[in-house]
C-alpha positions as CSV (number, residue, x, y, z in Angstrom):
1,X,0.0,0.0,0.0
2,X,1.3,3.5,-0.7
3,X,1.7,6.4,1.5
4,X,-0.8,8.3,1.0
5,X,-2.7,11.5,3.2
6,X,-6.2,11.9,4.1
7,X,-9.1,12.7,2.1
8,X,-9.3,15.7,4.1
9,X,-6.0,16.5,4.2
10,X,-5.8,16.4,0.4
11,X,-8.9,18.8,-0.1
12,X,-7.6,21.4,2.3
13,X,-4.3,21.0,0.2
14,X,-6.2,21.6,-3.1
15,X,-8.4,24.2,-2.0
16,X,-4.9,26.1,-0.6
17,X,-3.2,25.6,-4.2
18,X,-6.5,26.9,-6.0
19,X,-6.4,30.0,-3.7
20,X,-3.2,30.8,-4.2
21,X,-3.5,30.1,-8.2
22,X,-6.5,32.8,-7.9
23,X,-4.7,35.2,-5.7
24,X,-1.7,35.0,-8.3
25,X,-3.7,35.5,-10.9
26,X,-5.9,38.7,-9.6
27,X,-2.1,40.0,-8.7
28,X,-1.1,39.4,-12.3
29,X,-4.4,41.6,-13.5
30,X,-3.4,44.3,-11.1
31,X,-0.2,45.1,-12.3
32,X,-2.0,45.2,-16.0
33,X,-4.5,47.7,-14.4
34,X,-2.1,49.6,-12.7
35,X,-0.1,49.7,-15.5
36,X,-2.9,50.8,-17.8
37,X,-4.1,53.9,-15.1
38,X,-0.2,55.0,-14.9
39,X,-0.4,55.1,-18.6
40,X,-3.3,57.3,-18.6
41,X,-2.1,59.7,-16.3
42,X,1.0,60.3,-18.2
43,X,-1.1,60.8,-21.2
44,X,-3.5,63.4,-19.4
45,X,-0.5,65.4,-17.8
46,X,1.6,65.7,-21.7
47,X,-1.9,66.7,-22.7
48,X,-2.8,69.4,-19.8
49,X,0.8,71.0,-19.9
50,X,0.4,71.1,-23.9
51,X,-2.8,73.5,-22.7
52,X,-1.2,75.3,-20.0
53,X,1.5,76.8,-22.8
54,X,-1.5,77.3,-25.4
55,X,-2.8,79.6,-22.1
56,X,-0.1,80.8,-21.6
57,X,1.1,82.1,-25.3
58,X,-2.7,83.4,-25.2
59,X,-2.9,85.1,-21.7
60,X,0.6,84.9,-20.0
61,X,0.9,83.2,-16.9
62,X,-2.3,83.0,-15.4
63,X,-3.8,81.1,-12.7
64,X,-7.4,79.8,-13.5
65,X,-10.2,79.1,-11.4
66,X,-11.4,76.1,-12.5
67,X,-15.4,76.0,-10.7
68,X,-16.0,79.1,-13.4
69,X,-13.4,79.0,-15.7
70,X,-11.9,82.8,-14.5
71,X,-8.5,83.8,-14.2
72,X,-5.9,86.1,-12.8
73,X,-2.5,86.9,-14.1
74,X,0.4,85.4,-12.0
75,X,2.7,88.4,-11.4
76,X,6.4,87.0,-10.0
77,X,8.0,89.2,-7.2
78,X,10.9,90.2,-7.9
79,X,13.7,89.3,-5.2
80,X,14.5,91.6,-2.6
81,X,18.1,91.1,-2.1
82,X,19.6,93.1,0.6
């Protein structure tokens, strides 16, 4: 006769292997997601500083309240040096 564990033994041992698998595999889709969000982003930020020059060749620096779409020019202090 072989060696050989119990039938419970051997379900709890499959049922840990398949929740690991699944685990592994939700990781795996994760990282794809994550991926594809970071991707996104950096899309979203080339295009918003493309828009912030377009603003800025139109109006100067500005800073623009973005509930109605107003906006005030950014004046830069010039340093006090003493």
């Amino acid at each position: 006769m072989a060696n050989k564990i119990s039938e419970e033994q051997l379900k709890q041992l499959q049922e840990q292997v398949q929740k690991l698998n699944a685990i592994k595999h939700d990781l795996g889709a994760l990282r794809l997601q994550q991926h594809g969000l970071e991707h996104a982003a950096f899309e979203i930020m080339q295009e918003q500083e493309k828009l912030k020059q377009e603003l800025e060749q139109e109006h100067g620096k500005i800073s623009v309240n973005l509930q109605d779409g107003t906006f005030e020019p950014i004046t830069e202090e010039a340093e006090v040096v003493e």
